[in-house]
VOPAGU-2260 file (C-alpha; in pm, 1 decimal, decimal comma):
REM VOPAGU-2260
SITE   aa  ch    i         X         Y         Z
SITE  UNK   A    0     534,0   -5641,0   -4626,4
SITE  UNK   A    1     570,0   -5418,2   -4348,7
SITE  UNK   A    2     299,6   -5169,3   -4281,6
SITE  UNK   A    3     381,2   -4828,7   -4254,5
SITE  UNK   A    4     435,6   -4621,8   -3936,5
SITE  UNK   A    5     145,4   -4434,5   -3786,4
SITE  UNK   A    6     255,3   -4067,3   -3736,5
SITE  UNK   A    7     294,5   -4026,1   -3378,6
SITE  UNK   A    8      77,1   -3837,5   -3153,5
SITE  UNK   A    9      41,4   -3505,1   -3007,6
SITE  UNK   A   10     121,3   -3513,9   -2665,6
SITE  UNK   A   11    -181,4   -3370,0   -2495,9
SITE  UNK   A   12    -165,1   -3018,7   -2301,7
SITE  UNK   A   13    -103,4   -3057,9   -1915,6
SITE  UNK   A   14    -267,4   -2819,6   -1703,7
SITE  UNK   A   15    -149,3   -2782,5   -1346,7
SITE  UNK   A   16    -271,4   -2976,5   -1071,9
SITE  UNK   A   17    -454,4   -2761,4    -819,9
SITE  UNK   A   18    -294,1   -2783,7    -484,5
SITE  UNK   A   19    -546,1   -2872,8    -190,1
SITE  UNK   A   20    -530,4   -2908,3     174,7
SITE  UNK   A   21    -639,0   -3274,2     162,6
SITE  UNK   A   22    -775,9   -3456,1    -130,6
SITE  UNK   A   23    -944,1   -3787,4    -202,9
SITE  UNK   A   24   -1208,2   -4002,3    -311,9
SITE  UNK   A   25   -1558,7   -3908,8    -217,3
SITE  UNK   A   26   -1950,8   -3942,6    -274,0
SITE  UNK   A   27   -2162,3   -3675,4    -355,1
SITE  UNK   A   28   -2549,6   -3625,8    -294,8
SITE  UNK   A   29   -2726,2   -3313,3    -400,0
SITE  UNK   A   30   -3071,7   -3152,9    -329,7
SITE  UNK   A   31   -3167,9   -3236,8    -709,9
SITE  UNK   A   32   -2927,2   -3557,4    -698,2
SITE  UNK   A   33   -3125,2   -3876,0    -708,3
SITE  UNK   A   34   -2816,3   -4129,6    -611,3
SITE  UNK   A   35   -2467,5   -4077,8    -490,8
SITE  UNK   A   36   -2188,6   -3982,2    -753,8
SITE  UNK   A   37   -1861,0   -4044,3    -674,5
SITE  UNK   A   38   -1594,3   -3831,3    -701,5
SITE  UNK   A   39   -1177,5   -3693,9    -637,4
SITE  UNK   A   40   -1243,7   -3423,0    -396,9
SITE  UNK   A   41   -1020,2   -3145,5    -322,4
SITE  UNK   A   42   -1054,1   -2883,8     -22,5
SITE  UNK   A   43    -871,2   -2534,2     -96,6
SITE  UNK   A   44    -984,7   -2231,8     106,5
SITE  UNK   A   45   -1305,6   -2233,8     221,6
SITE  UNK   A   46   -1437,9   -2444,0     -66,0
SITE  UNK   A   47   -1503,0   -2824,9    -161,2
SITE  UNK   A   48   -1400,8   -2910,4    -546,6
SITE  UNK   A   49   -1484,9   -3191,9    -739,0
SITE  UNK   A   50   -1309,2   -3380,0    -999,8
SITE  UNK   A   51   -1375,4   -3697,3   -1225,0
SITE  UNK   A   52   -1043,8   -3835,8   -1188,0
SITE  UNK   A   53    -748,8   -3721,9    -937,9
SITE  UNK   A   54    -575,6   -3641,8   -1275,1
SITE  UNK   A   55    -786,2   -3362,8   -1420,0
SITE  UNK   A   56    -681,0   -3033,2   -1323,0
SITE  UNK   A   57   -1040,3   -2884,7   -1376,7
SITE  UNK   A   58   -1284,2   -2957,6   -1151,7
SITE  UNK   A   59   -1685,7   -2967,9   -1247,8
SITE  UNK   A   60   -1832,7   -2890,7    -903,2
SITE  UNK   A   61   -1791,7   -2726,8    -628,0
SITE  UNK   A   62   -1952,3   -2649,6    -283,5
SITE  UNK   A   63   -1890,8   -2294,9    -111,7
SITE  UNK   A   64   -1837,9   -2334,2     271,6
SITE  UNK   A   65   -1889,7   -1995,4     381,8
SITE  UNK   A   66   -2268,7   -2084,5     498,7
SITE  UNK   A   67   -2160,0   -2341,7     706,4
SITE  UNK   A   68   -2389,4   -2472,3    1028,3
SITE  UNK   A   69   -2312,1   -2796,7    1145,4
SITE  UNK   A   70   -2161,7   -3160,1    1014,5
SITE  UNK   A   71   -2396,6   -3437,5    1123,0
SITE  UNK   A   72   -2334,4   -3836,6    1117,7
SITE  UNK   A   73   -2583,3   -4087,5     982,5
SITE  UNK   A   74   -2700,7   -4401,0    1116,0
SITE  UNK   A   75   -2580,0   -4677,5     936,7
SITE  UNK   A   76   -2803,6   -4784,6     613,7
SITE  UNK   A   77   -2693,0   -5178,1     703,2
SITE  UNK   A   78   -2809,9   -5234,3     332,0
SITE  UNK   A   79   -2572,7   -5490,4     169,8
SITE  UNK   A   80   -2596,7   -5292,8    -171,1
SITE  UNK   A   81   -2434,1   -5011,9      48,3
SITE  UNK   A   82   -2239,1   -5070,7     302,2
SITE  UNK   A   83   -2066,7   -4743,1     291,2
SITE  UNK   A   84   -2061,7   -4463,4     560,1
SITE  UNK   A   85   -2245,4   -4146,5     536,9
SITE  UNK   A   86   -2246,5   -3812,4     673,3
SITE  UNK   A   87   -2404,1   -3454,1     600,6
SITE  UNK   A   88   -2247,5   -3091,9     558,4
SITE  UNK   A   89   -2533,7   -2857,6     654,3
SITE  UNK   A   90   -2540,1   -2516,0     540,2
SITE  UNK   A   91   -2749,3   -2215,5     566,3
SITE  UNK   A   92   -2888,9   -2232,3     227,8
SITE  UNK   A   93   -2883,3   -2673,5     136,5
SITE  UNK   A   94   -2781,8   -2979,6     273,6
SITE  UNK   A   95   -2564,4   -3211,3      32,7
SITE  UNK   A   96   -2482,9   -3596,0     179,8
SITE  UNK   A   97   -2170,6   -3756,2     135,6
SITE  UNK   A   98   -2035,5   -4106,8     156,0
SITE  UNK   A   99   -1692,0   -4278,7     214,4
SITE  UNK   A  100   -1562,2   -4589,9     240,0
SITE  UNK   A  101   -1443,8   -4605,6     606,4
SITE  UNK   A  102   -1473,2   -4480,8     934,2
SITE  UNK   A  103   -1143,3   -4360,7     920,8
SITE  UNK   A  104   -1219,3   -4185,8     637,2
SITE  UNK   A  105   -1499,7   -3992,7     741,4
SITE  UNK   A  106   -1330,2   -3848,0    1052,3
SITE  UNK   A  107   -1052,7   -3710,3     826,7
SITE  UNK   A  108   -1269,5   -3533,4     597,7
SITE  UNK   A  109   -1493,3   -3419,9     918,2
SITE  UNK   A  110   -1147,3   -3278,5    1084,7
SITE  UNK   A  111   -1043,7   -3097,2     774,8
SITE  UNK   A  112   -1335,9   -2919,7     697,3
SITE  UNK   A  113   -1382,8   -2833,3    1075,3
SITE  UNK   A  114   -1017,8   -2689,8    1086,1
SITE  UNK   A  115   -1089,6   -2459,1     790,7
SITE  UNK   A  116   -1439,9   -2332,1     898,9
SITE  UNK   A  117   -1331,4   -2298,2    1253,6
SITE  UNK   A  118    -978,8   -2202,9    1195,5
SITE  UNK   A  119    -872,8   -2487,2    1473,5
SITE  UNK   A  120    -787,5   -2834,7    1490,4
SITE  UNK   A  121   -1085,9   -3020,8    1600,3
SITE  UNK   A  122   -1013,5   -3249,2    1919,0
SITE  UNK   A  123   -1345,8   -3484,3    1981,6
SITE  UNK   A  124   -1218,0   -3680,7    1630,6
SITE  UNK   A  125   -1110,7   -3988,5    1679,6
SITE  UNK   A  126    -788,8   -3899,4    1437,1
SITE  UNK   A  127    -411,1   -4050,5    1426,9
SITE  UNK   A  128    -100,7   -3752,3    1526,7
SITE  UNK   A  129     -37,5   -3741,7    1116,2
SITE  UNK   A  130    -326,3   -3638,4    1034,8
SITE  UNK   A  131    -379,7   -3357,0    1321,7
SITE  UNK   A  132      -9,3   -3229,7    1164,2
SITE  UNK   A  133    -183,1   -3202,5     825,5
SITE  UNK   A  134    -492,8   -3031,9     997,1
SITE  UNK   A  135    -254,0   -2764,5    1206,1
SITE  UNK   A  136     -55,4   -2722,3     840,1
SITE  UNK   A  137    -450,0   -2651,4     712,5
SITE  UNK   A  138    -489,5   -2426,3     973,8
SITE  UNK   A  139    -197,4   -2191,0     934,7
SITE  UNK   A  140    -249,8   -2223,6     558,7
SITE  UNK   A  141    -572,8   -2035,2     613,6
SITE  UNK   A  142    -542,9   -1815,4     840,5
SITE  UNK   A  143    -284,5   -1634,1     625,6
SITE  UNK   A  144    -535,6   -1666,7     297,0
SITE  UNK   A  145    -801,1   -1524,8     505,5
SITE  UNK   A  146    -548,0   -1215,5     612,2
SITE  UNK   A  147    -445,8   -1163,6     246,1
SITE  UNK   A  148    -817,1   -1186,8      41,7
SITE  UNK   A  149   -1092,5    -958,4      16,0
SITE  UNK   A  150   -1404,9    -938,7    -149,0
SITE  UNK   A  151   -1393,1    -715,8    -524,3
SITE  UNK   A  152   -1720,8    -520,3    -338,2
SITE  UNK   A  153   -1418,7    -397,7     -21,9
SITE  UNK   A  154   -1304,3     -57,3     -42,2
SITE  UNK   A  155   -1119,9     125,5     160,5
SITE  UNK   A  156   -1301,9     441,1     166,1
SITE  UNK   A  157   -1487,1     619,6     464,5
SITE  UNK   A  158   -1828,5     628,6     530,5
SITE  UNK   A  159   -1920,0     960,2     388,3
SITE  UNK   A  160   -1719,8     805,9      68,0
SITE  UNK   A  161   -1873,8     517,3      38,5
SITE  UNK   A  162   -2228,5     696,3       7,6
SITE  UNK   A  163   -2063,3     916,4    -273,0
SITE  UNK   A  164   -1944,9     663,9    -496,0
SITE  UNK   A  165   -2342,7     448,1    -429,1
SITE  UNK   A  166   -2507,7     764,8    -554,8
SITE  UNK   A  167   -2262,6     835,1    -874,8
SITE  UNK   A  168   -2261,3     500,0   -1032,8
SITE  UNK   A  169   -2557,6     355,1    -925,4
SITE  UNK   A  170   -2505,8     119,9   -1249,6
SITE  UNK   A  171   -2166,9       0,1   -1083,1
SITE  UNK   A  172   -2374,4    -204,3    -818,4
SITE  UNK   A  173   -2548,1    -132,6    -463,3
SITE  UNK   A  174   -2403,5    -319,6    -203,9
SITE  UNK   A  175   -2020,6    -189,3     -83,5
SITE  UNK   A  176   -1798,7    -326,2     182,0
SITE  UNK   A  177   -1539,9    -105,5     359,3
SITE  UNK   A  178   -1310,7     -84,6     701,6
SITE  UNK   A  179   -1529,6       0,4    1010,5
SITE  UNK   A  180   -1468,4     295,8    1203,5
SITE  UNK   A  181   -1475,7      99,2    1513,4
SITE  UNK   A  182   -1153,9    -108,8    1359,8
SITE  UNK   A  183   -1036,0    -439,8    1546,3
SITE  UNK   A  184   -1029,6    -563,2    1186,7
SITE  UNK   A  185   -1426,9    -496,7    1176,3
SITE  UNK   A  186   -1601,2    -362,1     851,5
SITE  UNK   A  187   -1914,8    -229,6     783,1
SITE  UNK   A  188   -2186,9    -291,8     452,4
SITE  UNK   A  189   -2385,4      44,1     307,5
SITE  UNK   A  190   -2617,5     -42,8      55,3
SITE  UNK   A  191   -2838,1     181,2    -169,4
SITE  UNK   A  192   -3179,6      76,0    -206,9
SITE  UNK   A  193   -3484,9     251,9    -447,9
SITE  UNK   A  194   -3763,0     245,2    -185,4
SITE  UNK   A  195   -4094,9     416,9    -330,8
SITE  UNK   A  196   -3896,5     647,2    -579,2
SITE  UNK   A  197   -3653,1     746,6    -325,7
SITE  UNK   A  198   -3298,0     650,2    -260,7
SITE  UNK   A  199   -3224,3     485,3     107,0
SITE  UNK   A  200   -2926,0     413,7     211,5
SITE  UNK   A  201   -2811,0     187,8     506,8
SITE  UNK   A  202   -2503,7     118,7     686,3
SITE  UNK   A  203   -2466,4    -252,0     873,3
SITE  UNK   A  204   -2154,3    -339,6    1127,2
SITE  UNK   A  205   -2008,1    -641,0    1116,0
SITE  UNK   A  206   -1799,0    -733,1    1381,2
SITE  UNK   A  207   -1516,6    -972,5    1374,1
SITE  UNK   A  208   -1512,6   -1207,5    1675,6
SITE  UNK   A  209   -1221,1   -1486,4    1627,3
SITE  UNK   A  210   -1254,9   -1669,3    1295,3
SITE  UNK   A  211   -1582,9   -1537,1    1208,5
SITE  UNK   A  212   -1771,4   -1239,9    1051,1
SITE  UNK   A  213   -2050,2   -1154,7    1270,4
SITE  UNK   A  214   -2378,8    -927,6    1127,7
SITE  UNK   A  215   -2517,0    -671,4    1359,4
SITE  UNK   A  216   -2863,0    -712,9    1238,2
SITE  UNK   A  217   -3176,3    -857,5    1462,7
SITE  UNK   A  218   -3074,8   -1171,9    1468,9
SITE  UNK   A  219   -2725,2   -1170,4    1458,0
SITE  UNK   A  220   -2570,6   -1401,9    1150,3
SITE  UNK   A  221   -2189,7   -1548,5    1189,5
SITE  UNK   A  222   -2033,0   -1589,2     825,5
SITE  UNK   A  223   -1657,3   -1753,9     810,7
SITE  UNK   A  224   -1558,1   -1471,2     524,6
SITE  UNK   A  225   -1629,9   -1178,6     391,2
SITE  UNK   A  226   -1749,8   -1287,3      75,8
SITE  UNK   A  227   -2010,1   -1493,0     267,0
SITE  UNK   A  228   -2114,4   -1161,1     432,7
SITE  UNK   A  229   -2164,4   -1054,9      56,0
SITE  UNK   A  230   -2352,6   -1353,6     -67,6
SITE  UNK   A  231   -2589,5   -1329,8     286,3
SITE  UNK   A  232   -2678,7    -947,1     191,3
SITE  UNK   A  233   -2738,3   -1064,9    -178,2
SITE  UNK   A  234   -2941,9   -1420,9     -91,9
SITE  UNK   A  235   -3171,3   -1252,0     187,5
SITE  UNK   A  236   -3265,6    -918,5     -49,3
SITE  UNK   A  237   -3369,4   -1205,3    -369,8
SITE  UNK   A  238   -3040,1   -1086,4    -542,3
SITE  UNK   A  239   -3188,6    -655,9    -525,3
SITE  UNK   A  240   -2840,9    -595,0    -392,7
SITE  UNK   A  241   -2561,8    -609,5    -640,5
SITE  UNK   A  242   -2224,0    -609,1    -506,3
SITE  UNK   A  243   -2055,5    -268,4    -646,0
SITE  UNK   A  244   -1718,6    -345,1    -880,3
SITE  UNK   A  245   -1578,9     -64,5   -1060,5
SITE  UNK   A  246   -1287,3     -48,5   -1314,9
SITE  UNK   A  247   -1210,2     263,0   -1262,9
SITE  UNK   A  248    -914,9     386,2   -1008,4
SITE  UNK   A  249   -1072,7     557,4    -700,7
SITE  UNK   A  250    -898,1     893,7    -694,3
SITE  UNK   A  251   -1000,9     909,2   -1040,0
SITE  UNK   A  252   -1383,4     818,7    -959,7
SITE  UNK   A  253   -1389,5    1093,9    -643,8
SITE  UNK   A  254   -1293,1    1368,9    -873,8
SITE  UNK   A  255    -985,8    1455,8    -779,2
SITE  UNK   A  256    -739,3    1630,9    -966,2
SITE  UNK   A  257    -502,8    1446,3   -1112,6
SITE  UNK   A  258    -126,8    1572,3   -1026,2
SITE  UNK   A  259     104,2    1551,2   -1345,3
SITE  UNK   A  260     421,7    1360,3   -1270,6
SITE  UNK   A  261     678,3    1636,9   -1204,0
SITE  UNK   A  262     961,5    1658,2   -1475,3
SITE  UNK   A  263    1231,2    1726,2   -1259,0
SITE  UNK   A  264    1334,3    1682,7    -853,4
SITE  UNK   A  265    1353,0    2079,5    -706,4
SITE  UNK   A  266    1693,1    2106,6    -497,9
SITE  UNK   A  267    1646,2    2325,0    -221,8
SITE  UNK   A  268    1912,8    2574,2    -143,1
SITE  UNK   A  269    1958,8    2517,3     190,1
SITE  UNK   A  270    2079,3    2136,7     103,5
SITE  UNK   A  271    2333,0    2251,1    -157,5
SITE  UNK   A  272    2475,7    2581,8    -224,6
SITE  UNK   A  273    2625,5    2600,2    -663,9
SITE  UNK   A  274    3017,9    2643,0    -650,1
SITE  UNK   A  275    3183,7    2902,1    -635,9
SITE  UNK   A  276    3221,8    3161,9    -760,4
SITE  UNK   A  277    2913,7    3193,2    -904,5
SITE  UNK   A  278    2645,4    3331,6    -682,7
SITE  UNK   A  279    2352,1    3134,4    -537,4
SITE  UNK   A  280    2022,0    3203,1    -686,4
SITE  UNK   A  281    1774,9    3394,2    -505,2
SITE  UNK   A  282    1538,0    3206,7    -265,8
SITE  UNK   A  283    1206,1    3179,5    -261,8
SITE  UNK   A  284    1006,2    3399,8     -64,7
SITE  UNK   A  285     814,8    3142,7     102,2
SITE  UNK   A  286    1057,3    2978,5     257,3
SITE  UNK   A  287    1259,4    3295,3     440,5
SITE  UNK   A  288    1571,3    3192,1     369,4
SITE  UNK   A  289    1879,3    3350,1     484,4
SITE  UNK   A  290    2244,4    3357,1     394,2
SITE  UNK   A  291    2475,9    3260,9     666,6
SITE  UNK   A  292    2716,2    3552,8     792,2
SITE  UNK   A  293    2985,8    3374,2     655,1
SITE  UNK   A  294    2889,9    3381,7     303,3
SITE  UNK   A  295    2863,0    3782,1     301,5
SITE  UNK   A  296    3157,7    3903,2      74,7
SITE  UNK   A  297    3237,6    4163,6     258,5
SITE  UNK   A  298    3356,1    3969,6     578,0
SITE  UNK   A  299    3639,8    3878,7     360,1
SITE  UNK   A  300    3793,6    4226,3     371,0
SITE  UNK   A  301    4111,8    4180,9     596,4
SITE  UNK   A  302    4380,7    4333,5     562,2
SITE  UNK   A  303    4657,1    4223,9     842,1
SITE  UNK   A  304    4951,4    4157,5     619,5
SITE  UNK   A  305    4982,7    4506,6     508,2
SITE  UNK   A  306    4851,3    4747,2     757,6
SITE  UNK   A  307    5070,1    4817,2    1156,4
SITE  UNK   A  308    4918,1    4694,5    1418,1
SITE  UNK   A  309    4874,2    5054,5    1545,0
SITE  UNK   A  310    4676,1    5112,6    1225,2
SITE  UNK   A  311    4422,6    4802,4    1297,2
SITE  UNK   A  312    4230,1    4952,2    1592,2
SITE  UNK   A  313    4230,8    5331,5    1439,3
SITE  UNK   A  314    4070,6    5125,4    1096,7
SITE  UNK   A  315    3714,7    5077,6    1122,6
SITE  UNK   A  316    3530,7    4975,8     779,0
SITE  UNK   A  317    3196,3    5033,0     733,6
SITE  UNK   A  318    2942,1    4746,6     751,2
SITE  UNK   A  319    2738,0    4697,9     435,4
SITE  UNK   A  320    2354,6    4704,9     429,2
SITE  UNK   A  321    2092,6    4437,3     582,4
SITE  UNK   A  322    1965,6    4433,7     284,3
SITE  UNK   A  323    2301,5    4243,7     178,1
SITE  UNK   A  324    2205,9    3920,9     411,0
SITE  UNK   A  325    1963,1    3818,2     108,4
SITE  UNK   A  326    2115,1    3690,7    -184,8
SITE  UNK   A  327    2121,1    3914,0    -458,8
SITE  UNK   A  328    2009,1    3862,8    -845,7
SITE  UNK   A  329    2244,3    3666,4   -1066,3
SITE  UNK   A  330    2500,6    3967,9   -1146,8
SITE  UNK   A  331    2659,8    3955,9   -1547,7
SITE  UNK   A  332    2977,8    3765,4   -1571,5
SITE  UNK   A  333    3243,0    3920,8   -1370,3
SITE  UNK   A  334    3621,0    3843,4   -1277,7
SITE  UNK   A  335    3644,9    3599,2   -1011,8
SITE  UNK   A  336    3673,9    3717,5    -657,0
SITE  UNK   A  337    3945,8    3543,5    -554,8
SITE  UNK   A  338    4157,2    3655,7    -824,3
SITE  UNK   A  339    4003,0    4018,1    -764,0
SITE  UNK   A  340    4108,7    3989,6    -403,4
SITE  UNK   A  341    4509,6    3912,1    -456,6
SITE  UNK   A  342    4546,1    4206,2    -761,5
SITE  UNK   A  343    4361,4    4464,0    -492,6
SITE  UNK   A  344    4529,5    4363,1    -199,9
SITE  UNK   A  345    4903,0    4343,6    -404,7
SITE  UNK   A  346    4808,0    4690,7    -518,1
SITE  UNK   A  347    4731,2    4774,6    -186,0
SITE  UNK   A  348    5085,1    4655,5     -73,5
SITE  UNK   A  349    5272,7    4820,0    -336,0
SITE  UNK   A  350    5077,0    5200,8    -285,3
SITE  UNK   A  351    5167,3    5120,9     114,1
SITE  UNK   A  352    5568,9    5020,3      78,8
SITE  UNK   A  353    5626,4    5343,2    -132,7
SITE  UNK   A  354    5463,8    5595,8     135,8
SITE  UNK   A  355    5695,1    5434,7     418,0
SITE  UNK   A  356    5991,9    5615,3     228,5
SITE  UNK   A  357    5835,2    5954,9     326,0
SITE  UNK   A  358    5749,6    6092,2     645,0
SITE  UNK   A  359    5376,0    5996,8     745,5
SITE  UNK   A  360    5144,9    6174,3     956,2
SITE  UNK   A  361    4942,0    5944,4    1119,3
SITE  UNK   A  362    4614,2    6137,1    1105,9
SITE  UNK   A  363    4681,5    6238,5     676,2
SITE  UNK   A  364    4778,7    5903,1     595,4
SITE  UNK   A  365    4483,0    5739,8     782,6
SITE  UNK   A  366    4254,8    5991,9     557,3
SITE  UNK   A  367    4439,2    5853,2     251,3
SITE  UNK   A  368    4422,4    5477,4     350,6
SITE  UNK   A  369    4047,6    5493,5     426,2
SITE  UNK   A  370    3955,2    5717,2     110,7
SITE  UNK   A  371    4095,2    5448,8     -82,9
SITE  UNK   A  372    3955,4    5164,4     111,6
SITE  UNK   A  373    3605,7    5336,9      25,0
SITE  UNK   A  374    3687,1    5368,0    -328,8
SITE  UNK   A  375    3772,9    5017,5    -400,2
SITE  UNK   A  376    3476,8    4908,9    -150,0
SITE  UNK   A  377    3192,4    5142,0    -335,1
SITE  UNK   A  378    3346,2    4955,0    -685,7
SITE  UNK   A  379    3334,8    4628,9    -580,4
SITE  UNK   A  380    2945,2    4670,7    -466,2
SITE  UNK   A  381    2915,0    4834,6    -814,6
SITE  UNK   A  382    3026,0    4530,3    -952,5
SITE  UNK   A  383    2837,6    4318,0    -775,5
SITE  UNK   A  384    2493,0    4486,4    -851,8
């Protein structure tokens, strides 16, 4: 009798695999490690992970880089329970060992971690033209990383700032990073310290000289990153400075006043007059605004079709006010002008052709003519007030 089928199983959840500058196996000695423990190494950034197997995804150690002083080569153990080769990453604050398998081996993982420390490809390695392409692809790789990160601690607020937002939230941290005044992508640390009741606070330059982060202090320190410039304020103070995070936005924090998003986009008058033949609405004071000549209604008062040409240079209408040049209020609803303009001006025509069948004195029918012209004139202003 067949036996029945197991149900099958669950496919297990796949992570992604961390992308590294150069990965493989390696040996691991700590401070507090009694024997070597091997390991699939990674190298991202400015720091050394550590897998169990090149197929996890989460490493279980890691070794920060930023305190970096030297790589040094061992002599030879010439034990035959371990003939492997050995070599030590010194840093400011421990020394871990590691071993390899090979010579050749050893120089790659000495190039790459001089590459990303140094920012350049190391040249006294005894290394094949592969692998310095892979180191100058390293290189490039971190250079733009370095451009790109900053510490949570950075802000970029001025000096006088910096000391503002230390003394407010004093529960937000002590130690804050921010651009130096001297620039040449330099920055500066002011920390707040409670020194016999009393509040001191101290500014620090750090000057940035190639690919590292040099402290201005009496003996001058050389980080590789900022956030080694962090953990050298934090280490060397027994962890009294805490770097300052805040959640909240900055403007906010300062006290500022917090604009309200405006509801609508103002449209000045001087881009866009309305339409015709509406009138414009008045401007604002502050911005002295004046209607263009053109616009004036009055201009518009011509009446060569109708009048002799002996009549034009006698006829001499009267200008309207300054005070016209401004736009006027919004007048009620009135006729529009150009309609206004053909009735007056047929009228006009019509009063004209049935004088020319008597005889005319120029100087009475000039009286007439301009009597009139006033009328209408002194009714059209009436209308538009």
């Amino acid at each position: 009798m067949a036996s029945a089928l197991s149900p099958p199983r669950a496919p297990k959840p796949k992570g992604i695999l961390p992308l590294h500058y150069y990965e493989n196996f390696l040996e691991k000695k700590g401070t507090r490690d009694r024997d070597y423990r091997k390991f699939w190494a990674g190298l991202q950034g400015l720091t050394l992970y550590f897998y169990n197997s090149n197929r996890d995804f989460q490493h279980v150690d890691k070794v920060d880089l930023g305190g970096f002083v030297k790589l040094t080569d061992e002599a030879p153990q010439r034990k035959l329970h371990d003939p492997g080769i050995h070599f030590s990453l010194v840093l400011w604050n421990q020394e871990i060992k590691f071993k390899v398998d090979s010579l050749e081996s050893r120089e790659i993982w000495k190039g790459f971690i001089l590459t990303v420390v140094e920012l350049r490809v190391p040249s006294n390695l005894t290394l094949l033209p592969g692998h310095l392409y892979m180191m100058a692809e390293a290189r490039d790789k971190e250079e733009a990383r370095r451009a790109l990160e900053k510490p949570s601690c950075f802000l970029k607020v001025s000096r006088l700032e910096a000391q503002l937002l230390l003394e407010r939230y004093p529960e937000c941290g002590n130690l804050l990073l921010r651009p130096s005044g001297g620039g040449a992508g330099g920055v500066s640390v002011t920390t707040r310290q409670m020194l016999n009741g009393s509040p001191v606070i101290r500014h620090y330059r750090v000057k940035h000289e190639g690919p590292t982060y040099v402290i201005d202090v009496e003996e001058p320190f050389s980080c590789l990153s900022l956030d080694a410039v962090v953990s050298y304020f934090v280490t060397h103070t027994n962890k009294e400075l805490v770097p300052f995070l805040l959640d909240e936005d900055y403007e906010k924090v300062l006290g500022g006043p917090k604009q309200p998003p405006p509801t609508s986009t103002p449209v000045s008058t001087q881009d866009k007059l309305p339409p015709l033949p509406r009138l414009p609405p008045p401007p604002d004071q502050d911005e002295n605004y004046e209607i263009p000549i053109g616009d004036v209604p009055a201009a518009n008062y011509v009446n060569d079709e109708v009048l002799p040409p002996s009549w034009q240079v006698t006829l001499k209408l009267k200008k309207l006010p300054k005070a016209q040049a401004k736009a006027p209020k919004p007048p009620p609803p009135v006729m529009p002008k150009p309609e206004h303009k053909v009735v007056n001006s047929g009228l006009l025509a019509r009063k004209l052709a049935a004088s020319t069948a008597q005889p005319i004195f120029p100087t009475t029918g000039l009286a007439d003519v301009t009597a009139e012209l006033e009328e209408k004139l002194q009714k059209r202003r009436a209308l538009e007030h």
